[in-house]
C-alpha positions in Angstrom: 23.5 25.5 -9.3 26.1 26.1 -12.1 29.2 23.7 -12.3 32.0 25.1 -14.7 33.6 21.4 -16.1 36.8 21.5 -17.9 35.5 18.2 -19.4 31.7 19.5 -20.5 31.6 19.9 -24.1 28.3 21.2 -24.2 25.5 22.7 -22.1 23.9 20.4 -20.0 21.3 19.6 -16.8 22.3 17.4 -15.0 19.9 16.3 -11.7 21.6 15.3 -8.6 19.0 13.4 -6.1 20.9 13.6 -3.4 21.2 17.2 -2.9 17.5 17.5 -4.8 18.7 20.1 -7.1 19.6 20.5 -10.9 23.2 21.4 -11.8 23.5 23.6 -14.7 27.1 22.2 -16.4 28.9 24.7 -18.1 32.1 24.1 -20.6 34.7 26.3 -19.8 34.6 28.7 -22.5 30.8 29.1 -22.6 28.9 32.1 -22.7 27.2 32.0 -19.3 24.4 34.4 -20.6 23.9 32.3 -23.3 24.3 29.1 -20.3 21.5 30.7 -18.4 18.7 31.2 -21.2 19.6 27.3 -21.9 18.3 26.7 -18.4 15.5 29.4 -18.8 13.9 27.6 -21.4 13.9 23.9 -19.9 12.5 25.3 -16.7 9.3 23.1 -17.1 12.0 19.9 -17.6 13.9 21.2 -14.6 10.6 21.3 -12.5 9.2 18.2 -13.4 12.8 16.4 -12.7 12.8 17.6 -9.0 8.7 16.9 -8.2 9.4 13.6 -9.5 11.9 12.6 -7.0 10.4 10.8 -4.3 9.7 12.2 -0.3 13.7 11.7 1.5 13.5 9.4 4.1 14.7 10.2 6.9 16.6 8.5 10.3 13.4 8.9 12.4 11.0 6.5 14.1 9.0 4.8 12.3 10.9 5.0 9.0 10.7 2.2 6.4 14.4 1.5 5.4 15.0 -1.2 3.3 18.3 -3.1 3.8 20.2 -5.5 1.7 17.0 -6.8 0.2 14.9 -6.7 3.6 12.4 -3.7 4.7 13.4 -3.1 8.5 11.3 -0.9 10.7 13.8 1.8 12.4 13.5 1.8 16.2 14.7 4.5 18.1 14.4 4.4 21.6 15.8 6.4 24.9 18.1 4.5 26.6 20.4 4.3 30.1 23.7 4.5 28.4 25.9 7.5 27.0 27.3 5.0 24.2 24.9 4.3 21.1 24.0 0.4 20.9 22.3 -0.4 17.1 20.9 -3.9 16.3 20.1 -4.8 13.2 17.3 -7.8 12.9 15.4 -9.5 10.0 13.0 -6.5 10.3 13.9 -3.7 12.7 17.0 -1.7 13.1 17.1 -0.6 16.7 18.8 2.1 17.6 19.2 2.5 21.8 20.4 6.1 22.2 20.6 9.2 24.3 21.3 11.3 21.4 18.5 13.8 20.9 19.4 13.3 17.1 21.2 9.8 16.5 20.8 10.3 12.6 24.8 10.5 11.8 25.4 7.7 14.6 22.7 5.5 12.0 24.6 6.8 9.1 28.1 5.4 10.4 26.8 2.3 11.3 25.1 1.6 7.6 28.3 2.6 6.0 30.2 -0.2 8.0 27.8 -2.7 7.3 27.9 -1.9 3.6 31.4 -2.2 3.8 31.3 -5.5 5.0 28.6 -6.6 3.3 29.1 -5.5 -0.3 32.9 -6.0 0.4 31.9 -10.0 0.9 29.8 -9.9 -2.2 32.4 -8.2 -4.1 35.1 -10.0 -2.7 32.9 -13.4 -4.2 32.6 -12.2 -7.4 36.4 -11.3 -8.2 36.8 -14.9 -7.3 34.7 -16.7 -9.6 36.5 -15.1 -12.0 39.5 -16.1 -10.3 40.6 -12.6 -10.1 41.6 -11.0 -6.3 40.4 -7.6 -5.7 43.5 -5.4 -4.1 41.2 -3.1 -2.7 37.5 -2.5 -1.5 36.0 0.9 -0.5 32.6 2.0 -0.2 31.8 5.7 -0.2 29.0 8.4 -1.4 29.6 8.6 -5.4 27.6 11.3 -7.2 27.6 10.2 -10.7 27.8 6.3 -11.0 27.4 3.3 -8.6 30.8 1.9 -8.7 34.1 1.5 -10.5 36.2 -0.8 -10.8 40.1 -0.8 -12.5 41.7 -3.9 -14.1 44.3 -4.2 -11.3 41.2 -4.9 -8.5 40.6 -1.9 -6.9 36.8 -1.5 -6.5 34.9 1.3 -5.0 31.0 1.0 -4.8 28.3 3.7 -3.6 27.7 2.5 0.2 23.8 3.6 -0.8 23.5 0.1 -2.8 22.6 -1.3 0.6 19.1 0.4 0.1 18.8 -1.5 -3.1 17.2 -4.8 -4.1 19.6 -8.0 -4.1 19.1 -8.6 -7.8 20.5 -4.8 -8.3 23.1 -5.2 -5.6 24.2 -8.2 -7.8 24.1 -6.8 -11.2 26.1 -3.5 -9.8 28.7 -5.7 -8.6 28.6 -8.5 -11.7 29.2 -4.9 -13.4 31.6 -3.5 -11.9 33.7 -7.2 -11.7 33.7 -7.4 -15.3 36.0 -4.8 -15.5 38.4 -7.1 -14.0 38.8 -8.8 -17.4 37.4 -6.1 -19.6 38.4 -2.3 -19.1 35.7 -1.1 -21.7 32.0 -1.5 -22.0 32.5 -3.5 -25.4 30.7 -6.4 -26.4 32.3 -9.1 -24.7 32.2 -6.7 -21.2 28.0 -7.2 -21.9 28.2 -11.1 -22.2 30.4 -11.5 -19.0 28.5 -9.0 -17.1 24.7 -10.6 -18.1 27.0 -14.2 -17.1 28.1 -13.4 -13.6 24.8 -12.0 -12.7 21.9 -13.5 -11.1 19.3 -11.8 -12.6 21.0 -9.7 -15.1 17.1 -8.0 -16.6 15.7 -7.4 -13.1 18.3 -5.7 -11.7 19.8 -3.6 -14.4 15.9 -2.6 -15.3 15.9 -1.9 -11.1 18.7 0.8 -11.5 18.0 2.6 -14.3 14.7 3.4 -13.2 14.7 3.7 -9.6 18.9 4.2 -8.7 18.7 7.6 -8.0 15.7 7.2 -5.3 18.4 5.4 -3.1 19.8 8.6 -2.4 16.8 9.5 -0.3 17.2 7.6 2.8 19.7 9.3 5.6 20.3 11.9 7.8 20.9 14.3 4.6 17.4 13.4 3.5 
């Protein structure tokens, strides 16, 4: 897939998990022959990136989906009633359903509960540092995890609900210390490793399994 970027300086690959592809990023004035041998000859990377992503996980029965910290069984069974009732327990989220496919129905419902559940976290964090954030969103980011600007409004990747607490925490220590520091300077480092709970664990989490959150959903 070839992404012309205004910003791209250079020839790059970039893999997106989600979509389980390789984006070929282009700089505006680039030869596209020459942009296309580029790719040609890291074929062998390009092919190793995508057969090392693991299986998607779909919204079926059966499926493993782990959930703010907690592995819960997903339930689906046929029920009486035309509205969609989902439960969520300490290990099974049951889903009651005449839908023959309730996958987007799961999807809305995890992207609710991640807004109120990292928005509480979030919410938290601001205040230890006795900052107030002026806006929460959750939503699916492509490139990063969160953001955050110095005038509190924080957006996080509602995926981070698939991820372990100690990453959950670090992404949000992370994105909180922009509150005080705009930059990823020095001093942004010290207060980020400070507000988290396990700084090591869950930054070492992300960087080596993040993208694999992007493997659980109804776009699996």
């Amino acid at each position: 897939y070839v992404k012309i970027s205004p910003k791209a300086k250079r020839l790059a690959l970039r893999l997106d998990s989600k979509a389980r592809r390789v984006n070929l990023v282009i700089p505006p004035r680039a030869s596209l022959k020459m942009a296309y041998k580029f790719a040609e000859l890291n074929q062998n990377w390009i092919a190793d990136k995508i057969n090392g992503l693991p299986r998607p996980v779909p919204y079926v029965d059966g499926a493993i989906i782990p959930i703010m910290g907690k592995e819960r069984t997903l339930r689906i069974v046929r029920g009486t009633s035309k509205v969609t009732h989902i439960d969520l327990s300490d290990d099974t989220l049951l889903v009651t359903t005449q839908l023959d496919d309730p996958s987007p129905r799961i999807g809305r419902f995890l992207k609710t509960l991640a807004l109120t559940e990292l928005g509480k976290l979030s919410h938290a964090k601001a205040a230890e540092l006795n900052k107030k954030l002026s806006k929460f969103v959750v939503r699916d980011m492509k490139s990063r995890w969160g953001s955050c600007s110095i005038d509190g409004r924080m957006t996080l990747s509602w995926r981070l609900i698939f991820a372990p607490l100690s990453s959950i925490d670090y992404v949000i220590s992370h994105e909180s210390a922009h509150l005080i520091h705009p930059d990823h300077g020095r001093n942004f480092w010290v207060l980020c490793e400070k507000l988290s709970l396990d700084f090591a664990i869950g930054h070492a989490w992300m960087q080596k399994n993040g993208s694999a959150l992007a493997r659980f959903g109804e776009n699996a």
